[in-house]
N, C-alpha and C positions, 0 to 999 in steps of 0.2 A: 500917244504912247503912255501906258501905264508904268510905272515903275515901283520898285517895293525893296528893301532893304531887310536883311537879315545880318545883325550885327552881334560878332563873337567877341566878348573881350577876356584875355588872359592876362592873368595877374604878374607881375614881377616880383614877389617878393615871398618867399617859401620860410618858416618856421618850423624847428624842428622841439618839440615840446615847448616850452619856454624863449629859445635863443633860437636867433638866426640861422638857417641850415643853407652852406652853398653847396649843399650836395644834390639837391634836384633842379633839373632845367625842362621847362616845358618850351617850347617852340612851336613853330611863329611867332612875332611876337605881331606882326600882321597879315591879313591874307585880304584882299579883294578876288573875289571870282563871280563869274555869272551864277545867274537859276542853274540847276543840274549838273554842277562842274562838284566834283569830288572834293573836299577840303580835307586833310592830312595833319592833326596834330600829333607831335611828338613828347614824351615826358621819359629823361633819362636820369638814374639815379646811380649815385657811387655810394649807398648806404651798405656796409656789411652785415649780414642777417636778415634783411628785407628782400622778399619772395614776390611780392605783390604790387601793382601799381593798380589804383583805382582814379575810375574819370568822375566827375561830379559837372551839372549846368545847374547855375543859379540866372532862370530867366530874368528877363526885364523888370525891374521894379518889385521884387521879392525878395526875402535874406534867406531863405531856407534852400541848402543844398538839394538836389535830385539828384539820387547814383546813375548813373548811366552806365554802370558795369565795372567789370573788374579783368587782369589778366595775371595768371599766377603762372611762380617757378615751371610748373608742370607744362609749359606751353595752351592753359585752358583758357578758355576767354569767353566771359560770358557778360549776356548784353540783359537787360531787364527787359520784362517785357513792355512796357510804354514806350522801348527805346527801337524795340527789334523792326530790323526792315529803316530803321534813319541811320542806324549806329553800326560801325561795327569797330571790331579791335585786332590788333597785330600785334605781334611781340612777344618778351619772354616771363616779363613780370620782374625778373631777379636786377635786370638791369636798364631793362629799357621798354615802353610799351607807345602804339601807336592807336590813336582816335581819328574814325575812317566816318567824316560829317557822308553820308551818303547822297550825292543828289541833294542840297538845301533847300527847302522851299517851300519853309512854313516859319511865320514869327516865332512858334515855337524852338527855332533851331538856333533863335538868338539870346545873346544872356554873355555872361560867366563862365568858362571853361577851368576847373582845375583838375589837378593831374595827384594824388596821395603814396609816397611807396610805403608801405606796411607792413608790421611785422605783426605777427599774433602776441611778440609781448610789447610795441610799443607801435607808432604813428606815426608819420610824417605830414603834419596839417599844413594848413594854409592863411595865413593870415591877410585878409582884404589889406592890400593896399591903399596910398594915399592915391598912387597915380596906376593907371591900367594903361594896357595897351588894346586897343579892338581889333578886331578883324571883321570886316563886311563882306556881305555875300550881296552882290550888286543883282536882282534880277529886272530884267526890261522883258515889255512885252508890247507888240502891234498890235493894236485892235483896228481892226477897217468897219466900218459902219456902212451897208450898201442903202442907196440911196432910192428912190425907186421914182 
């Protein structure tokens, strides 16, 4: 049996310019699921004048953010294209937005998950924590080898 792991870790700890913001919650803070099973992250904001929430993956062993897209006030939801067909998005943007892991089943789909709500005059970033939390995508497979 072969086996392969796809591991999501999401941060705990949300900055709002300078100081601590307990205005955004991303959620799960773990998921286990097999190869091909949907995974479902959530990022909700109580920020007043923020329209937007953006997802970002910082793969394995890198510090540089990847956008994985955006969903704005307007209900629009756009996915990048390195992302189109793994990603998708749900939501309103102004208060709540949802990261739709499609089917898991590429190392690439493991990393750092974060979630940004955003205004055009200011940011909602993310400060790497001391401690994460992961979520894994467990996948297994049979291989039979015939004999002859």
């Amino acid at each position: 049996m072969h086996c392969a792991y796809i591991v999501i870790i999401i941060p705990l700890l949300w900055v709002k310019a300078a100081g601590v913001s307990p205005d955004v919650f991303q959620t799960p803070a773990v998921v286990l699921t097999e190869e091909h099973a949907e995974v479902k992250l959530s990022c909700r904001h109580s920020i007043n004048g923020f329209d937007s929430i953006l997802w970002f993956l910082r793969p394995p062993g890198e510090t540089s953010l990847q956008l994985i897209g955006f969903t704005r006030y307007t209900k629009v939801q756009v996915v990048e294209k390195p992302f189109q067909g793994f990603f998708n998005m749900s939501g309103d943007g102004e208060t709540e937005a949802f990261l739709h892991v499609l089917r898991p089943r590429r190392p690439s789909h493991s990393g750092h998950y974060f979630c940004a709500a955003y205004s055009r005059t200011s940011i909602q970033t993310h400060k790497v924590p001391d401690k994460n939390i992961s979520v894994t995508v467990k996948t297994c497979r049979n291989h039979t080898q015939e004999v002859r």
